[in-house]
Structures are given as structure tokens and as C-alpha cells.
C-alpha positions as CSV (number, residue, x, y, z in Angstrom):
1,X,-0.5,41.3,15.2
2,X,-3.9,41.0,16.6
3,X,-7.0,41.4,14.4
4,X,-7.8,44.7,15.8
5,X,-4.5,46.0,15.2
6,X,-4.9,44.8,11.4
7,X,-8.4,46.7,11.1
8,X,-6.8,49.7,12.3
9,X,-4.5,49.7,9.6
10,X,-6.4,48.8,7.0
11,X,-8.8,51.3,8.0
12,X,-5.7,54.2,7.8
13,X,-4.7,53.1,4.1
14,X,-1.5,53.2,2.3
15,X,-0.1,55.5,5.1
16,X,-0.8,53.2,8.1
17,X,0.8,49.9,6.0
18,X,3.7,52.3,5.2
19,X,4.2,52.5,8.7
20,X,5.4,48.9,9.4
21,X,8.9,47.8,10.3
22,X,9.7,45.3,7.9
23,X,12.7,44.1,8.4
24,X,15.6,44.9,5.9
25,X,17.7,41.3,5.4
26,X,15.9,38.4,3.9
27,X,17.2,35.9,6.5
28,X,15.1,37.9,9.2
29,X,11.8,38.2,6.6
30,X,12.6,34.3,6.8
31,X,12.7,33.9,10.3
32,X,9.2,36.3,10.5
33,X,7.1,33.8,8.1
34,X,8.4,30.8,10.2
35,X,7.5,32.4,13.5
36,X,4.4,33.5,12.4
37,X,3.5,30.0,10.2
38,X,4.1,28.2,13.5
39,X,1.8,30.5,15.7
40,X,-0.9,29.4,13.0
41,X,0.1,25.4,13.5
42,X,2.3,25.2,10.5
43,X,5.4,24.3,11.3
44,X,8.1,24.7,8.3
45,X,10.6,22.3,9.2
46,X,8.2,19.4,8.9
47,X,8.1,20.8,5.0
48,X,11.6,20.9,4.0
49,X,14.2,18.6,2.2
50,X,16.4,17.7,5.2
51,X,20.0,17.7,3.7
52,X,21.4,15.1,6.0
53,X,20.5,11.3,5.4
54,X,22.2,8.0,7.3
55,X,24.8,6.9,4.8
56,X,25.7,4.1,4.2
57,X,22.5,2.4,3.4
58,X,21.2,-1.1,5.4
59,X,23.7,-3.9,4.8
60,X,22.6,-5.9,2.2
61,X,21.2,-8.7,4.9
62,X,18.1,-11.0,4.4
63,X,16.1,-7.9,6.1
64,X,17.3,-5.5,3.4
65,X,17.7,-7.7,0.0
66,X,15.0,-5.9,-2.4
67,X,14.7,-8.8,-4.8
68,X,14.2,-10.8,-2.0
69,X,11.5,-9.2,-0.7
70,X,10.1,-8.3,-4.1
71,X,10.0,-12.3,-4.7
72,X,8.3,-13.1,-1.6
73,X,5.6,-10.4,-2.3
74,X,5.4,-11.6,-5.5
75,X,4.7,-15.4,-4.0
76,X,2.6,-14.4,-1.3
77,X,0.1,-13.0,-4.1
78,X,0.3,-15.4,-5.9
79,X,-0.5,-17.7,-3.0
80,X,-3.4,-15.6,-0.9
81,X,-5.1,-14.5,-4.6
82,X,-5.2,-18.4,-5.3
83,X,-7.1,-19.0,-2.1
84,X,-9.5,-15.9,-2.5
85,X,-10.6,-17.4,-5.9
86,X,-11.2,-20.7,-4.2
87,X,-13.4,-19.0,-1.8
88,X,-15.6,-17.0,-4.1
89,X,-15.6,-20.3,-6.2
90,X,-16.8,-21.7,-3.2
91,X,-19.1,-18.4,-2.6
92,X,-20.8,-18.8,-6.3
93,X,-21.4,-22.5,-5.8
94,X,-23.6,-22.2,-2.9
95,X,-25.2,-19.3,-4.2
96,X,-26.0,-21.7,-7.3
97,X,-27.2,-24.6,-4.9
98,X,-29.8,-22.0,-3.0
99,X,-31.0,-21.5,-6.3
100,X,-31.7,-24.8,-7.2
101,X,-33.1,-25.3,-3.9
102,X,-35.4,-22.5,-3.7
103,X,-36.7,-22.7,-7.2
104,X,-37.6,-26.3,-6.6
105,X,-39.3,-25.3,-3.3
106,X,-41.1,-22.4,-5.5
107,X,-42.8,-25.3,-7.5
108,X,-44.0,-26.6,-4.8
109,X,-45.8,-23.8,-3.4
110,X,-47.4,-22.9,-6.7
111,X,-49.2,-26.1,-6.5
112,X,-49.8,-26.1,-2.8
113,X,-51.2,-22.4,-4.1
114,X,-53.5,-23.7,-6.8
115,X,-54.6,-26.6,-4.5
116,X,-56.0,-24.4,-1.7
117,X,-57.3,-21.6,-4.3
118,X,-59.7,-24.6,-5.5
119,X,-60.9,-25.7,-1.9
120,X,-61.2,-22.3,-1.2
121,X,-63.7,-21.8,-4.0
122,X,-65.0,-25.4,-3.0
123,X,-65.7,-24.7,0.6
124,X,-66.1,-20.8,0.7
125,X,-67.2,-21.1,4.6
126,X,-64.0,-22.8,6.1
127,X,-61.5,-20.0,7.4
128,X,-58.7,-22.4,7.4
129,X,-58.2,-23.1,3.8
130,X,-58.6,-19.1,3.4
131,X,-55.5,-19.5,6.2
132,X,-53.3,-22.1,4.3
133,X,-53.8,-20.0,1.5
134,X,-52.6,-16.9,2.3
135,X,-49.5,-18.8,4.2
136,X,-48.3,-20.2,0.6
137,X,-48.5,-17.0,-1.0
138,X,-46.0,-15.5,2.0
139,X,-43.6,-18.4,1.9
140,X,-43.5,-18.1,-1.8
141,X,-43.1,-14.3,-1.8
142,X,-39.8,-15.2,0.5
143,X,-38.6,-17.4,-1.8
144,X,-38.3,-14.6,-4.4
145,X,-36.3,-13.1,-1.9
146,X,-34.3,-15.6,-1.3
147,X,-33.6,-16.3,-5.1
148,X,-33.1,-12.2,-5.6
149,X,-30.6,-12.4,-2.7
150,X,-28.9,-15.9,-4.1
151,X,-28.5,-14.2,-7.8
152,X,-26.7,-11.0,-6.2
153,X,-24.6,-13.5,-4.0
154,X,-23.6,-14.8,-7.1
155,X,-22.7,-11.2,-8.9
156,X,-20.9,-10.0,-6.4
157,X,-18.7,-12.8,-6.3
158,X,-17.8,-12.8,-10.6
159,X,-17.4,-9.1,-9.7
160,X,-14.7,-10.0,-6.7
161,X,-13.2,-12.6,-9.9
162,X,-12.6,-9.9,-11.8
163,X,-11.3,-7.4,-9.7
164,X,-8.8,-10.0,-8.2
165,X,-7.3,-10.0,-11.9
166,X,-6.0,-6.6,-11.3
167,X,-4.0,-8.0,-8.5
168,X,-2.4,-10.4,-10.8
169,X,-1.4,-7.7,-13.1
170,X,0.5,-5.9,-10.1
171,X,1.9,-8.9,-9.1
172,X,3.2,-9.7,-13.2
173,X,4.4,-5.7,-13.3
174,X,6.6,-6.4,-9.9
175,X,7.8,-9.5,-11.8
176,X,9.3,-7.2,-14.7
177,X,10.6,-5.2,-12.4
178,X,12.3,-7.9,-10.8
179,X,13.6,-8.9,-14.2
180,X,14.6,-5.6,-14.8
181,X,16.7,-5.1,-11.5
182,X,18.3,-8.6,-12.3
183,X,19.3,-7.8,-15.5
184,X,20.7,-4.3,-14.9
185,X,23.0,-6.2,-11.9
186,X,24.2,-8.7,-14.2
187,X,25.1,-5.9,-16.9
188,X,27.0,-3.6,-13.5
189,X,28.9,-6.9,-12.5
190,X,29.8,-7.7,-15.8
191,X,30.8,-3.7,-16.7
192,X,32.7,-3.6,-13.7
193,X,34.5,-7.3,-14.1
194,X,38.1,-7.3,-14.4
195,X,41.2,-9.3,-16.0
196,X,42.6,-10.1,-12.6
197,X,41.8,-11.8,-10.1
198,X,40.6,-10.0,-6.9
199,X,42.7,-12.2,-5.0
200,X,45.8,-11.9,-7.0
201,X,45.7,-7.9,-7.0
202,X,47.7,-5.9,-5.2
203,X,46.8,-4.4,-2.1
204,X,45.6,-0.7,-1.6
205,X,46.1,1.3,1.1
206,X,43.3,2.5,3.4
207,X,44.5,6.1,3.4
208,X,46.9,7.9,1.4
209,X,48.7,11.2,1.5
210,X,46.4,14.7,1.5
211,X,43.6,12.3,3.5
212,X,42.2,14.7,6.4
213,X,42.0,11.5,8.9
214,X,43.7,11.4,12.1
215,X,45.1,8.0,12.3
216,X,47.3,8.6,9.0
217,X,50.3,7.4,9.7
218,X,53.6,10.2,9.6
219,X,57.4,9.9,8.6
220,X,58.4,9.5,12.2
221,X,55.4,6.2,12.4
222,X,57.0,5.1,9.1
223,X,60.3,5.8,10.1
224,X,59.9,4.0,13.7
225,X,58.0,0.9,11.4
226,X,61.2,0.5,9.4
227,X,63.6,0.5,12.0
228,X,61.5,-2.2,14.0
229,X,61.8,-4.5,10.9
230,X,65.7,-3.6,11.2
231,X,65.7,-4.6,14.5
232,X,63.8,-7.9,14.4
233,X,65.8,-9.1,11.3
């Protein structure tokens, strides 16, 4: 339905909606919302439980093993969040060592400072003491840069610390649950243990009578599998 086709109906009230074929059986009312949520780039099928699934799952190989993998995960955490410390150790060590550096430098320049703020008084006339001047009070505005910069460095990287802690509390919650997988195995194997031995219990047969499998055997297979024991004895 086109949008000029809608405004026409609306425009004709109760009488022109009245008008409309709706179809009678829900199955077709279905089929309508599909057709028409596809022309408007939904497409319905994408949204709904699909009842068939691949059965049996994966084979339980080194691929598949979920406590396996869980323990490598677990490992490899452990591992890469050990490193990541050692780096923003590493990070808020130099960021300490600029500090030192620059704050010693910053002494320095307060005295170079002083010194030419004297000459300058001393010898008003000469440019280039007016010159050094002005030079040391640059540098030694950069070097409060430099320490600003060097203190944020080193907030950042307490800030990475403790935000790397919440990885070691996902990596201790996959350990419970690793525990928790264990422990409900060990209780299914020991539910399910028997007296006997499997290897001493009698053998079952694959498929047995009201099976709907074509490669059941008959009375005439049986029959014929008897009388060929008969005839080798």
C-alpha cells in the first residue's frame, strides 16, 4: 500500500478502513506481516528460535574441553595482567625520575633567574642580560610543564593499577566456576558409578524390538544366523 493510497483512506474514515480485505485465517495475517516486515528491511526469520540444532555436541577433543580452556584463560590472565603491572611499574618509575630531574633543573633556573635579574638592574643598558633573562623564565615555565605532564603520567598509570584489579577478580570468578564444574562432575560420576565393573557387564544390544531403524535385524536374519552356527559346528 502506497502512501497515497493510505491518505485516501484515512481521509474516507471508518467506512474506507472497513473496506479492506483482511484476510480471514491467522496463518495468512502471518504470512502478510512477514511480507510486509521484509519490504521495510526486517526480515523475521533472522528473529526467531530456530527449532533444529546440530546434535550431538563437539567431541569432547582438546578443541572442545571447557575446563580446559577455562584454565588456559585463566593462565593467560594471570600471565599478560603480570606483565601490564610491570609495565605501568615501569611507566610510574620514569615518570618519578622526570620529576626528580626536572625539579633539580627548576633549581637551577631560579638562580640563573635571580642572577641575571641583578645584572639586569646592574647594567640597565646591555640588551643581552635583558635576553638571558627572559630565556630562563621560558625554560623554567616548560619545566612546569614538564613536571604537570610527569605527575599525570604518574596518575594515569595508579589509575591503570587499579583498574587491572578488576581483571583479577574475573579471572578468580572463572576460577569458581571452574571449581564448581569440577565438583558437580565428580558428584555425576560418582551418582552414576556402579557395583560392576563396565568390563564385566553384559553386553546390550544396539537395537531392540519396536526400533523404527532399517538395519534391524528380522526372524528370517536370525533364523539364517542360527542355522550358519549349525552348519559351521
Amino acid at each position: 500500500m502506497t502512501q497515497e493510497e493510505l491518505d485516501a483512506l484515512m481521509s474516507e474514515g471508518d467506512s474506507g478502513l472497513q473496506s479492506i480485505d483482511m484476510p480471514e485465517s491467522s496463518e495468512e495475517s502471518v504470512g502478510m506481516t512477514d511480507e510486509i516486515a521484509v519490504k521495510d528491511g526486517f526480515d523475521p526469520d533472522n528473529f526467531r528460535v530456530q527449532a533444529s540444532r546440530h546434535w550431538p555436541p563437539p567431541p569432547p577433543t582438546e578443541d572442545h574441553k571447557v575446563v580446559h580452556q577455562l584454565d588456559e584463560v585463566t593462565k593467560d590472565t594471570e600471565v599478560k595482567g603480570t606483565q601490564i603491572f610491570d609495565q605501568l611499574e615501569i611507566m610510574g618509575d620514569s615518570a618519578g625520575k622526570i620529576q626528580k630531574q626536572a625539579k633539580s633543573l627548576k633549581q637551577y633556573l631560579e638562580t640563573q633567574e635571580e642572577l641575571f635579574s641583578k645584572l639586569c638592574v646592574a647594567f640597565p643598558h646591555i640588551q643581552s642580560f635583558q635576553n638571558a633573562l627572559e630565556s630562563t623564565q621560558s625554560v623554567k615555565d616548560n619545566i612546569k610543564g614538564i613536571l604537570s605532564a610527569s605527575d599525570e603520567i604518574n596518575d594515569a598509570s595508579m589509575q591503570a593499577m587499579d583498574l587491572m584489579q578488576y581483571q583479577d577478580i574475573h579471572r578468580q570468578k572463572i576460577e569458581r566456576v571452574i571449581n564448581v564444574m569440577r565438583a558437580l562432575a565428580q558428584y555425576m560420576n560418582s551418582l552414576f558409578e556402579g557395583k560392576i565393573d563396565d568390563s564385566k557387564r553384559v553386553s546390550s544390544a544396539v537395537f531392540i524390538a519396536g526400533d523404527n531403524k532399517d538395519d534391524v535385524a528380522n526372524e528370517e536374519d536370525i533364523e539364517a544366523l542360527i542355522a550358519s552356527f549349525g552348519a559351521k559346528q
